[in-house]
LUMMAR-547473 format. One record per residue (C-alpha): residue number from 1; x negated, y, z negated. Coordinates in steps of 0.5 Angstrom, whole numbers, plus 500, padded with zeros to 3 digits. Layout:
% LUMMAR-547473
k=NUM&c1=X&c2=Y&c3=Z
...
% end
This chain:
% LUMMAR-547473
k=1&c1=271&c2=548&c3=275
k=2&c1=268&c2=542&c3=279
k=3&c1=267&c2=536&c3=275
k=4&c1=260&c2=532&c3=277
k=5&c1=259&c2=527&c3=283
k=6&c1=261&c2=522&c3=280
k=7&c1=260&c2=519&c3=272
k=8&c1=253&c2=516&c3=275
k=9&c1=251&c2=523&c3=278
k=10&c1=245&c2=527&c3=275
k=11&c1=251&c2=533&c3=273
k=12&c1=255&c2=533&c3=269
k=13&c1=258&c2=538&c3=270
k=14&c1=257&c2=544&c3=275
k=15&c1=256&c2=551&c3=272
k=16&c1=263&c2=554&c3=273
k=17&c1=261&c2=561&c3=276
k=18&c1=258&c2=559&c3=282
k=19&c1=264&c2=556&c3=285
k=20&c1=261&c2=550&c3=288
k=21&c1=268&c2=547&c3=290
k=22&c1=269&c2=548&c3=296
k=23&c1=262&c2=546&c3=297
k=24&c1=264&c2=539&c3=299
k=25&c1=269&c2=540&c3=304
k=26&c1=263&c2=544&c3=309
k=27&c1=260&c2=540&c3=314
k=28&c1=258&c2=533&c3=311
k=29&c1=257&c2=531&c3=318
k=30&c1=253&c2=534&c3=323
k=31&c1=257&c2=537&c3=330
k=32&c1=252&c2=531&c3=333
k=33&c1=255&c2=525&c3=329
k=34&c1=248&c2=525&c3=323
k=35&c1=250&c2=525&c3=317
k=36&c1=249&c2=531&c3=313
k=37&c1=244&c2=534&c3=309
k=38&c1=248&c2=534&c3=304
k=39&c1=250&c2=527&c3=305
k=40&c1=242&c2=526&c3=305
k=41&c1=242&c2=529&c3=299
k=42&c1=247&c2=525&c3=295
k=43&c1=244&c2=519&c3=297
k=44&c1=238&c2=520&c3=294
k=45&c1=242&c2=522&c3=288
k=46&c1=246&c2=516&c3=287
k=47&c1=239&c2=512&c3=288
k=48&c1=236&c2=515&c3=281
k=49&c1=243&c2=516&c3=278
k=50&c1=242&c2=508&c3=275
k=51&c1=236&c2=511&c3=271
k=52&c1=239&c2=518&c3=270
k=53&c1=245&c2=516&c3=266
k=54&c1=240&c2=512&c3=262
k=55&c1=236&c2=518&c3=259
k=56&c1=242&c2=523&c3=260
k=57&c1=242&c2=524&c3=253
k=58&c1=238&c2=525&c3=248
k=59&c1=242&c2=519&c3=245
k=60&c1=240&c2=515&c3=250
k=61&c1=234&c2=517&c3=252
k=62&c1=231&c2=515&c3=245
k=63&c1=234&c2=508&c3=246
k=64&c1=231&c2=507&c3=253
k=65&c1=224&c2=509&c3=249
k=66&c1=226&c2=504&c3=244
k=67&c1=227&c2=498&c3=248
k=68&c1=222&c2=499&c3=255
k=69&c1=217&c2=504&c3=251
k=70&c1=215&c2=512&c3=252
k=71&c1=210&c2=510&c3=258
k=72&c1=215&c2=506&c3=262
k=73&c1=220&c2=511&c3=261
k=74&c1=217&c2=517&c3=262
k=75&c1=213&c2=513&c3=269
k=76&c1=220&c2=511&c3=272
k=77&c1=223&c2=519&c3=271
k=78&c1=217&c2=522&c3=274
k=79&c1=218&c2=517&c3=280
k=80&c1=226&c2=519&c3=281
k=81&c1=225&c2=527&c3=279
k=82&c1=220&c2=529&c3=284
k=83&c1=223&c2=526&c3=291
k=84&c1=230&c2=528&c3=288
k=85&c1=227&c2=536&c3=287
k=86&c1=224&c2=536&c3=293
k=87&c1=230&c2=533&c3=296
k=88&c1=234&c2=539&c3=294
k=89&c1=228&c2=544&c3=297
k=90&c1=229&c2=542&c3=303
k=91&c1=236&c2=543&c3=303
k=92&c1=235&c2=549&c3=300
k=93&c1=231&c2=551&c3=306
k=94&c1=234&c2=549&c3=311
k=95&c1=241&c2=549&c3=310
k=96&c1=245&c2=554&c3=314
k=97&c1=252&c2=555&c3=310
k=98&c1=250&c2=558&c3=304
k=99&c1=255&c2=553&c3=300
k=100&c1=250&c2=548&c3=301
k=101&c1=244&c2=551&c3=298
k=102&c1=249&c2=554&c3=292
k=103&c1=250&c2=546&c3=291
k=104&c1=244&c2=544&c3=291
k=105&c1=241&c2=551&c3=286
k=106&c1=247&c2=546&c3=282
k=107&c1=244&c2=541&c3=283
k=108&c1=237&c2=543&c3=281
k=109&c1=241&c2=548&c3=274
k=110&c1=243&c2=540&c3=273
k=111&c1=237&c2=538&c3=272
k=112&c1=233&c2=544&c3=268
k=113&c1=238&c2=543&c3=263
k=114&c1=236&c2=537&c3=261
k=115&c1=233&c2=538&c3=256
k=116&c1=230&c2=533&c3=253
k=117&c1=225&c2=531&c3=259
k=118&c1=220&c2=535&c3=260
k=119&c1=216&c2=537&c3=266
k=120&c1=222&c2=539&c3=271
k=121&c1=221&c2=545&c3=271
k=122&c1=214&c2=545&c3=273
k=123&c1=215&c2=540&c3=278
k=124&c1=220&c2=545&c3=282
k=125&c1=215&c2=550&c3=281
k=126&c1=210&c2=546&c3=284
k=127&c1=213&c2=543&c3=290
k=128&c1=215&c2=551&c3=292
k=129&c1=223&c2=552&c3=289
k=130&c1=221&c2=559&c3=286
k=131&c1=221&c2=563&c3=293
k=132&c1=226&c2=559&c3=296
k=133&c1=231&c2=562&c3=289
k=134&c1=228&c2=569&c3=291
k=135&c1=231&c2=568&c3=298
k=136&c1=237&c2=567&c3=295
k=137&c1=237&c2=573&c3=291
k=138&c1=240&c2=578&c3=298
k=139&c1=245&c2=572&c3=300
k=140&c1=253&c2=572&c3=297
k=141&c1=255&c2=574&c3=291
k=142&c1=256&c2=566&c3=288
k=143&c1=250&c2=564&c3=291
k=144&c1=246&c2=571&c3=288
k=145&c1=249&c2=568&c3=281
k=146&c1=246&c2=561&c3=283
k=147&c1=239&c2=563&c3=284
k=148&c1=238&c2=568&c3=278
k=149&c1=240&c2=562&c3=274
k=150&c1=236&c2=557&c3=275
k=151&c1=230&c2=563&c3=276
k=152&c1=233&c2=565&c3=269
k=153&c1=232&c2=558&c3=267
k=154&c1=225&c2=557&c3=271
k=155&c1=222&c2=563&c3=268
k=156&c1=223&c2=560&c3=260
k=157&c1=217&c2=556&c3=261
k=158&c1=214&c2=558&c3=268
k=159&c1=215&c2=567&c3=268
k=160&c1=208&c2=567&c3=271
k=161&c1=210&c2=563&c3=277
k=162&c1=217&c2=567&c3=278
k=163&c1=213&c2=574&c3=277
k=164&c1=209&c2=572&c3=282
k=165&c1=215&c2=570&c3=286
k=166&c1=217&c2=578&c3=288
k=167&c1=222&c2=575&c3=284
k=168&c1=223&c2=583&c3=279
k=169&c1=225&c2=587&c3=284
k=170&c1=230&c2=584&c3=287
k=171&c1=233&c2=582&c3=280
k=172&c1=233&c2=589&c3=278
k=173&c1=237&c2=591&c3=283
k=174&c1=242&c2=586&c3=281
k=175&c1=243&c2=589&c3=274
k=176&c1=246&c2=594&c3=277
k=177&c1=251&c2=589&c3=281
k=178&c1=259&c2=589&c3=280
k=179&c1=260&c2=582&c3=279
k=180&c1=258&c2=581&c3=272
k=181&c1=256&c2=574&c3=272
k=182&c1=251&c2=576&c3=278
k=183&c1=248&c2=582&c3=274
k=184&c1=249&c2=577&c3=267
k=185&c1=244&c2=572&c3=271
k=186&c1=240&c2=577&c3=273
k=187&c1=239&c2=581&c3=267
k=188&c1=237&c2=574&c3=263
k=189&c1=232&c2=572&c3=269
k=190&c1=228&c2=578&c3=267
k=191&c1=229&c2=577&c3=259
k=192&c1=225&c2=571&c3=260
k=193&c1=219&c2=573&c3=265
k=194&c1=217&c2=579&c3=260
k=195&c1=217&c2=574&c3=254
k=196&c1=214&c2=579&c3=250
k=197&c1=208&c2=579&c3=254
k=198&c1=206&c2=586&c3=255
k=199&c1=203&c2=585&c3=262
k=200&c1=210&c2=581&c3=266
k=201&c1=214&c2=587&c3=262
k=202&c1=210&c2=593&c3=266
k=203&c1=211&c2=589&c3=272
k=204&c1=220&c2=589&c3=270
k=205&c1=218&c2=598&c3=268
k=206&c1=215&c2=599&c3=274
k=207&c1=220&c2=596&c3=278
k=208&c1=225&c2=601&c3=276
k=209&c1=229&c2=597&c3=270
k=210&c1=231&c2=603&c3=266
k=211&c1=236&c2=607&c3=269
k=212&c1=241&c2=601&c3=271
k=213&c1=240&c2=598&c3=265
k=214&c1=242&c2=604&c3=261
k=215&c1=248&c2=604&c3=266
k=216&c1=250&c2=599&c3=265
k=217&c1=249&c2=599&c3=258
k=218&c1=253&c2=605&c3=258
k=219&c1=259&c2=602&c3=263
k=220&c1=261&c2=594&c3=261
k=221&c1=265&c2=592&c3=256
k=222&c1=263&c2=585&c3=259
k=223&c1=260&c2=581&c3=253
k=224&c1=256&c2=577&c3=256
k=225&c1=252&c2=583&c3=259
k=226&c1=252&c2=586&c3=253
k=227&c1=249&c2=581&c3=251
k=228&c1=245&c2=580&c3=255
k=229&c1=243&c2=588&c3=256
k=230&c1=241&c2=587&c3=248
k=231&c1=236&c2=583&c3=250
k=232&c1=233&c2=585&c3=254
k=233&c1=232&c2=592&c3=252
k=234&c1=230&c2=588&c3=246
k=235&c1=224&c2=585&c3=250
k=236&c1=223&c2=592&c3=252
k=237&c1=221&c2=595&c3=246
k=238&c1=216&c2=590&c3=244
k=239&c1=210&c2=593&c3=243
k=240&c1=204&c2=591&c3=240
k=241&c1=201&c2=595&c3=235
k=242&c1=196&c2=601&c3=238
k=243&c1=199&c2=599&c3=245
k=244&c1=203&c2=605&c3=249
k=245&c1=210&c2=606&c3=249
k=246&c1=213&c2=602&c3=257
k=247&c1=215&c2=608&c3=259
k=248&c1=216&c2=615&c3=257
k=249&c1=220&c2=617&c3=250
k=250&c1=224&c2=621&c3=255
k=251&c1=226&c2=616&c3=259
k=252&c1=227&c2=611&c3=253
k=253&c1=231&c2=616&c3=248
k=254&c1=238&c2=615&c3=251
k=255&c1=239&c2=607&c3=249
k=256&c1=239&c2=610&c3=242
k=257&c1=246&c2=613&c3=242
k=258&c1=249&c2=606&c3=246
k=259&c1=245&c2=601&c3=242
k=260&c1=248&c2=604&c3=237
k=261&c1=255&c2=605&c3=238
k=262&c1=254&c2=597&c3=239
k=263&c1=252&c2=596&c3=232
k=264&c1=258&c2=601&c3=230
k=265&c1=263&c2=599&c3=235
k=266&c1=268&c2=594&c3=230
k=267&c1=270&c2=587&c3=231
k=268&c1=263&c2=587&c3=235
k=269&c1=262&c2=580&c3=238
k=270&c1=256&c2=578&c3=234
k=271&c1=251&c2=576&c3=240
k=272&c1=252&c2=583&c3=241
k=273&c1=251&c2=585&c3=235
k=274&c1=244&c2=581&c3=234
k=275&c1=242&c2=584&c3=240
k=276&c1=243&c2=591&c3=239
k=277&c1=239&c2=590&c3=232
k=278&c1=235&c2=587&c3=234
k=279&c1=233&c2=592&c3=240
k=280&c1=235&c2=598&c3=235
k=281&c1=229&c2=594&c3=230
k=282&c1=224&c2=594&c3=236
k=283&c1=224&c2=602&c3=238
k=284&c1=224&c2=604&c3=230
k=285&c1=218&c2=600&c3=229
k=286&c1=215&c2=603&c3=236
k=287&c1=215&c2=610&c3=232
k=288&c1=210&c2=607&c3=226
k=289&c1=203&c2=610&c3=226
k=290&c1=205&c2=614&c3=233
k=291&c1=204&c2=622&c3=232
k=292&c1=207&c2=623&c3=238
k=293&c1=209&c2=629&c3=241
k=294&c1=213&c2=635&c3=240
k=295&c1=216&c2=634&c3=247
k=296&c1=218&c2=627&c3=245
k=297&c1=221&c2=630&c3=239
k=298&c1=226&c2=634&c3=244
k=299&c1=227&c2=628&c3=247
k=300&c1=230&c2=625&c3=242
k=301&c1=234&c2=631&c3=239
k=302&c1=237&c2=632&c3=246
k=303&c1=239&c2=625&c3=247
k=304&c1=243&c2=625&c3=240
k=305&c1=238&c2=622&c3=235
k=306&c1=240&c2=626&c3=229
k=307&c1=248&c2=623&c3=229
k=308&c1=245&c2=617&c3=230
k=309&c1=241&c2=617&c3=226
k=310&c1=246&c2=619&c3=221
k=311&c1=251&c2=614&c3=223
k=312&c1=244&c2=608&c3=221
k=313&c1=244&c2=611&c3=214
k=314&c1=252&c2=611&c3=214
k=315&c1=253&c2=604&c3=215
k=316&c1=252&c2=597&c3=211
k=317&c1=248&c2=594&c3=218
k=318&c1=243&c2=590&c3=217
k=319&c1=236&c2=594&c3=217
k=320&c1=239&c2=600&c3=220
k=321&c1=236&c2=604&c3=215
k=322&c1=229&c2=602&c3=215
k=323&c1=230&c2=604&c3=223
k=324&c1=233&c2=610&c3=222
k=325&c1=228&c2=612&c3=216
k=326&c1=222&c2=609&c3=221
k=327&c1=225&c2=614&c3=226
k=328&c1=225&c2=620&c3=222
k=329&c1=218&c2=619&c3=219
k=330&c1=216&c2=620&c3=226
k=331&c1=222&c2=627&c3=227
k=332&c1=219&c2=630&c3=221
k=333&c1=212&c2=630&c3=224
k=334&c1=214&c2=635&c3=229
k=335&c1=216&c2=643&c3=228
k=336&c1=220&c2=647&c3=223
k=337&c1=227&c2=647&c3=229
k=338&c1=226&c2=638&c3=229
k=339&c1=226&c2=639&c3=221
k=340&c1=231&c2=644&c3=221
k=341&c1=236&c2=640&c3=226
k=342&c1=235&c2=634&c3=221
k=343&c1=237&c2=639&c3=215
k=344&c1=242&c2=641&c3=219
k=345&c1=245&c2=634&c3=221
k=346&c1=246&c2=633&c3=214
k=347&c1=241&c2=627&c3=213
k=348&c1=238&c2=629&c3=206
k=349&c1=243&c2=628&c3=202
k=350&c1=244&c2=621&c3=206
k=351&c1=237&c2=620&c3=206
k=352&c1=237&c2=621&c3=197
k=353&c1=242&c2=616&c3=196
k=354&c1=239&c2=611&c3=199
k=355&c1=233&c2=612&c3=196
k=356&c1=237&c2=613&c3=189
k=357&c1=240&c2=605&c3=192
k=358&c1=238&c2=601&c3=186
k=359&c1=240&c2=595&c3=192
k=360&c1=236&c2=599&c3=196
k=361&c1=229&c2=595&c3=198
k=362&c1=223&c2=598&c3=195
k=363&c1=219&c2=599&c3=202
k=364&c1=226&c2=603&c3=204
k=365&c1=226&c2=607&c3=197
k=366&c1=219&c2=610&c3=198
k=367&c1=221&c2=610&c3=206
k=368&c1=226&c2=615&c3=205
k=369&c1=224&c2=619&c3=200
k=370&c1=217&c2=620&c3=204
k=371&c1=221&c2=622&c3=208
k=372&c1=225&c2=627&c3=203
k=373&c1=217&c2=629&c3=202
k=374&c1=217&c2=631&c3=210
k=375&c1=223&c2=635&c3=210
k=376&c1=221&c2=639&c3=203
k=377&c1=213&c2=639&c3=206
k=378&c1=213&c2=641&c3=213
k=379&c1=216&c2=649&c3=213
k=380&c1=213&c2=654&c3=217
k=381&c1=209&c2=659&c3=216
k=382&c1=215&c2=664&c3=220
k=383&c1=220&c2=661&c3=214
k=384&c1=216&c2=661&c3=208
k=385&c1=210&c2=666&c3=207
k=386&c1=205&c2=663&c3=202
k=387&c1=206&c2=664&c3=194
k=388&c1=200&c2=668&c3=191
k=389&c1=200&c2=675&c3=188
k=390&c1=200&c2=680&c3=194
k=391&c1=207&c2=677&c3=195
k=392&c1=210&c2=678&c3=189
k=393&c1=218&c2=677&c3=193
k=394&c1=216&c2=672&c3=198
k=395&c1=222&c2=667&c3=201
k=396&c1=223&c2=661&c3=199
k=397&c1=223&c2=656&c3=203
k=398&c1=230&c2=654&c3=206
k=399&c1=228&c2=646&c3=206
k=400&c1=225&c2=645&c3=199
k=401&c1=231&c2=649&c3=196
k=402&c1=236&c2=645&c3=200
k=403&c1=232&c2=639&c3=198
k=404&c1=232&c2=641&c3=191
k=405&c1=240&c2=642&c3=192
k=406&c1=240&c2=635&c3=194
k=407&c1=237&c2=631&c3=189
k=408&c1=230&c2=630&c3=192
k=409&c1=226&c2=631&c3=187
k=410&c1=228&c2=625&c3=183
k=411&c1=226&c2=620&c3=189
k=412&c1=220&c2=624&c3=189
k=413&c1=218&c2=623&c3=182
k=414&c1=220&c2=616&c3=183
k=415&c1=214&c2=615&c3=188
k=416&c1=209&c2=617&c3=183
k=417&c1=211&c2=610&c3=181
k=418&c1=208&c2=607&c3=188
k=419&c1=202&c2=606&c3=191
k=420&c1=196&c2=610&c3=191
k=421&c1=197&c2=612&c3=198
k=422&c1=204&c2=616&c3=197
k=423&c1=202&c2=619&c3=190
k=424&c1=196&c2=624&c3=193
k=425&c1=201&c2=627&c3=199
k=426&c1=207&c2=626&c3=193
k=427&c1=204&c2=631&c3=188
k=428&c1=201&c2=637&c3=193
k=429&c1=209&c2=636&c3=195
k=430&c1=212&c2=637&c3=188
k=431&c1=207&c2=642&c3=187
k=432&c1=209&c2=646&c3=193
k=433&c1=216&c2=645&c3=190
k=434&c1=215&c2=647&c3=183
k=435&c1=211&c2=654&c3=186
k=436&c1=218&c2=655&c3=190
k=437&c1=221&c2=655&c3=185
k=438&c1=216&c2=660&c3=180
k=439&c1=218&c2=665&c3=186
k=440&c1=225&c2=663&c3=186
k=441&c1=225&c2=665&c3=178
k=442&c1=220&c2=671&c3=180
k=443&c1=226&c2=673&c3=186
k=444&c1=231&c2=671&c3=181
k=445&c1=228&c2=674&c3=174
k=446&c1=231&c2=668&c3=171
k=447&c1=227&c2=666&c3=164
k=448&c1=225&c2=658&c3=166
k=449&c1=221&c2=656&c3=173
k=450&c1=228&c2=652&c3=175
k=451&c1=225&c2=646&c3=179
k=452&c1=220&c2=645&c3=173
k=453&c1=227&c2=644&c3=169
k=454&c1=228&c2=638&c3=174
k=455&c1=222&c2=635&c3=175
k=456&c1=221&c2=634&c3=168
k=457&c1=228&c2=631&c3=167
k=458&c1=227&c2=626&c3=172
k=459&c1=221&c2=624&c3=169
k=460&c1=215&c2=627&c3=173
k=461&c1=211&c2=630&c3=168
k=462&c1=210&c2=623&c3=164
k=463&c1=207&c2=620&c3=170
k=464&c1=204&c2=626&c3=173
k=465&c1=200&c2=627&c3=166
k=466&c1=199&c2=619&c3=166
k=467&c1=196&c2=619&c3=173
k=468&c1=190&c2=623&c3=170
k=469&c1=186&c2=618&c3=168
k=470&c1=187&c2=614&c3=174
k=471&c1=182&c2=610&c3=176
k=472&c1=182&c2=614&c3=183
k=473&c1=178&c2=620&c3=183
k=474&c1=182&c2=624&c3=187
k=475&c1=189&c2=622&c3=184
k=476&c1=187&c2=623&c3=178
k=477&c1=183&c2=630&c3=180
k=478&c1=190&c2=632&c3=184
k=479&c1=194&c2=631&c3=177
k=480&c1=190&c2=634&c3=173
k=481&c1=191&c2=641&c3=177
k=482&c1=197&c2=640&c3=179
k=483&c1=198&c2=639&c3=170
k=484&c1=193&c2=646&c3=171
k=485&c1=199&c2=649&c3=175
k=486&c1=205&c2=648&c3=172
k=487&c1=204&c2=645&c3=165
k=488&c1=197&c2=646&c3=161
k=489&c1=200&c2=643&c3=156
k=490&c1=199&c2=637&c3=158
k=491&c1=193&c2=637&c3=161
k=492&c1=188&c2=632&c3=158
k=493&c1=182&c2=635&c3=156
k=494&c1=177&c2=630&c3=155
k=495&c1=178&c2=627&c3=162
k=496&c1=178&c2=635&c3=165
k=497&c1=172&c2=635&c3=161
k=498&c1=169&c2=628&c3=163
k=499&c1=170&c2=630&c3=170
k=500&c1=167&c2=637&c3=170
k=501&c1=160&c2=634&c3=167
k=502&c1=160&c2=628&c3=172
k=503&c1=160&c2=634&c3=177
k=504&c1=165&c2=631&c3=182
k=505&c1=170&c2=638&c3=181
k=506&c1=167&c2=645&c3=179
k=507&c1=172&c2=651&c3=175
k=508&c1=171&c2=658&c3=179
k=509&c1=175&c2=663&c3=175
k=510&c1=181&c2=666&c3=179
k=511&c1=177&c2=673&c3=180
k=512&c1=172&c2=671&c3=181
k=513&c1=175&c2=667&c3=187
k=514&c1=179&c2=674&c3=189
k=515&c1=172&c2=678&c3=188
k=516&c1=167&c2=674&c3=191
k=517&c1=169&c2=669&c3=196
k=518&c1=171&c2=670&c3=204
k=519&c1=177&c2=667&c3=207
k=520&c1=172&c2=663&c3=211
k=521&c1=167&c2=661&c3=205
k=522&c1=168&c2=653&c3=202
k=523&c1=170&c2=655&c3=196
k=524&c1=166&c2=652&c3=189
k=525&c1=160&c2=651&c3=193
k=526&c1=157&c2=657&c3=190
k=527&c1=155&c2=652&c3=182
k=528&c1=159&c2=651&c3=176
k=529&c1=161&c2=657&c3=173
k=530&c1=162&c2=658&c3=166
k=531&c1=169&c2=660&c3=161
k=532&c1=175&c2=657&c3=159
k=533&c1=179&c2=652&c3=164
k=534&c1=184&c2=656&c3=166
k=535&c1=181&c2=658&c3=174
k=536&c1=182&c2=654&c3=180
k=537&c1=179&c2=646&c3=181
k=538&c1=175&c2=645&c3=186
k=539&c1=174&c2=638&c3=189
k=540&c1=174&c2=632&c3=193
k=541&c1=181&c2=631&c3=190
k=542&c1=185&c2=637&c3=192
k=543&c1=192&c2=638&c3=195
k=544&c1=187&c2=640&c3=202
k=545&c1=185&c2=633&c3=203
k=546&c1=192&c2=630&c3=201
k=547&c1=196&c2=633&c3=206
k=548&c1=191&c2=631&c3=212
% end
């Protein structure tokens, strides 16, 4: 590492990736006898090297501030930074040996990482540094380094002016560099042109950025582009709510598994580890409020989303189960095989013990036990046949017996505690439980419906029967049917009856729904019948309206 010009130098020190100690011993001066462009440029250096030793430091530009005022400072500094910057343009663009222009990007990286004096970056921008960087982008390996270094630095406060440059393709091609302190800087350069703007993280996609990150994602050991690969996808993933997705879940899927081997990997570096959660928090919030497509799903499943989800719930990480909770609300939103492979993948039991967890976060809890509710819920007609009385030996469906099995009636009960907006869906999927479970003692010619046995012991018919005087309409209609249907004794009369004589649910009795009304007739619409309260409800309140 080459030590600064001098203790009266602008740098203190030159960045040690680029080299820049055999920049001195190149053509100090012309074959013609005039002095270099090189030595042009320390000269006008050691000009402003009084003034720049004075405001180094943050300690010493205070001081100066004090003792001459801010106005003055600041005045002299404008005056000595622009020509220095202007300077090292210059010999940027007309040097021919390429360890005169790695020099002088080290001497422009010098100057950006002050810190403390504002409006070098800026300066450099204006006077036209951008392009000449970009140029240097197809030079050597050391000189490649250089330029996406200062561009990183420059695109910090500047990512318009470095985008507009032309300046992604080429750094997205040096992602795929071998030389790590190249693709390092590259990578870097691109994580502060997006900065989380939807509009610069378009144009980085457009040109091509997902196929060598993922490779390299996949391939380094380096931690410093690991790192910085972890950023950068992290970035990736930022989306505003309601916008699309950067790319395709298809093309996105494959970073799942990686990132989390990252999270998993023992002893991981902690930037790392920052970055990999922080990446892997960004795609499970992605998935919120999207119903996607079944395709999507497939993606996912073919790029190992189950074990890694699975590994998500299995460790202690930080926020990993609310990613994979996130993640799996949108799996369950898909077909019976999506369901099934999650059931296969044996998630259930893992997604029960965090919602049984009693340091588990309250919003975890009802994230995975919803999800529990999903995997119960979203049988197909091709596995579960409707329980009614012309399917005296229906199967039960494979997902609610297993949730069953699994302990997910207890979360699910839990839920009824919660806001009003999981209660309606939570009560439709204990009802479907509880009605597998009349099937199963009906297949089974066991004395007691089983899962009512268990439902009750978790509690669910207390709350259930609490619920009926909820002020929500449709909540409390909803508990009184479901009461009704499996638990007449509990059913509060004088709410049904208050209920029924405001005209908001009517009672038909079951023959006569049997008898009388089509399958594509609106059922109840036909008046309020007569007779004692054993029929079925119709309302505003039903099971219908709480699955949409």
């Amino acid at each position: 590492m080459r030590a600064a010009r001098s203790s009266r130098g602008i740098i203190q020190q030159r960045p040690a990736r680029h080299q820049c100690d055999e920049m001195d011993s190149a053509a100090v001066r012309t074959p013609a006898g005039q002095p270099s462009l090189q030595a042009v440029l320390e000269r006008v250096l050691d000009e402003a090297s009084t003034l720049l030793d004075a405001i180094r430091t943050q300690e010493a530009y205070d001081r100066a501030v004090q003792q001459r005022g801010l106005e003055s400072v600041e005045a002299d500094i404008a005056a000595v930074i622009a020509p220095v910057v202007a300077d090292i343009r210059n010999l940027m663009a007309s040097a021919s040996d390429p360890q005169l222009r790695i020099g002088a990007i080290c001497d422009l990286i010098g100057l950006l990482s002050i810190e403390h004096i504002e409006g070098i970056g800026q300066k450099a921008v204006d006077i036209g540094v951008v392009p000449l960087l970009v140029e240097q982008l197809s030079g050597c390996e050391d000189l490649q380094a250089a330029a996406g270094q200062a561009l990183s630095m420059l695109a910090i406060q500047n990512g318009d002016a470095v985008a507009n440059a032309d300046a992604v393709p080429p750094l997205v091609q040096l992602v795929s560099s071998h030389t790590d302190r190249v693709c390092v800087w590259a990578i870097m350069a691109l994580c502060h042109v997006m900065s989380g703007l939807a509009a610069r993280r378009d144009v980085v996609v457009a040109a091509g950025i997902v196929e060598p990150l993922l490779k390299v994602m996949r391939e380094t050991s380096n931690v410093d582009v690991l790192k910085g690969s972890a950023l950068l996808l992290r970035n990736l993933w930022i989306v505003p709510e309601n916008a699309p997705l950067p790319a395709a879940v298809a093309e996105l899927a494959p970073f799942v598994p990686v990132v989390v081997g990252l999270i998993a990997a023992p002893e991981q570096d902690d930037h790392v580890l920052r970055g990999a959660r922080g990446a892997l928090a960004h795609f499970g919030s992605s998935f919120v409020g999207r119903d996607g497509t079944d395709a999507d799903r497939d993606a996912l499943m073919e790029h190992g989303a189950v074990p890694s989800i699975r590994t998500l719930l299995e460790t202690g990480e930080l926020g990993a189960h609310e990613v994979a909770a996130s993640i799996l609300r949108f799996m369950t939103a898909g077909t019976t095989s999506h369901v099934q492979a999650l059931i296969d993948g044996g998630l259930v039991p893992l997604l029960v013990d965090v919602a049984a967890n009693a340091e588990s976060d309250p919003g975890l809890k009802e994230l995975a036990a919803g999800n529990i509710g999903s995997i119960a819920r979203e049988g197909s007609q091709q596995q579960v046949r409707k329980l009614t009385i012309e399917q005296p030996h229906a199967q039960v469906s494979v997902q609610i017996e297993y949730v069953v099995e699994c302990g997910g009636i207890q979360p699910l009960c839990d839920l009824l505690d919660g806001d009003d907006s999981n209660r309606e869906v939570t009560i439709s999927t204990l009802d479907k439980i509880l009605g597998a479970g009349e099937q199963k003692q009906a297949n089974e010619g066991l004395p007691d419906n089983p899962y009512s046995t268990i439902f009750e012991q978790a509690g669910g018919v207390d709350k259930v029967a609490a619920l009926q005087t909820h002020n929500d309409v449709g909540i409390a209609i909803q508990a009184l049917v479901f009461l009704i249907s499996h638990f007449p004794t509990r059913v509060d009369a004088q709410r049904l009856e208050a209920i029924i004589q405001e005209g908001v649910i009517q009672v038909v009795q079951a023959d006569e729904v049997e008898t009388n009304v089509g399958a594509d007739d609106d059922i109840g619409s036909d008046g309020e019948a007569d007779g004692d309260v054993d029929g079925q409800l119709e309302g505003d309140g039903g099971d219908e309206g709480a699955e949409g």
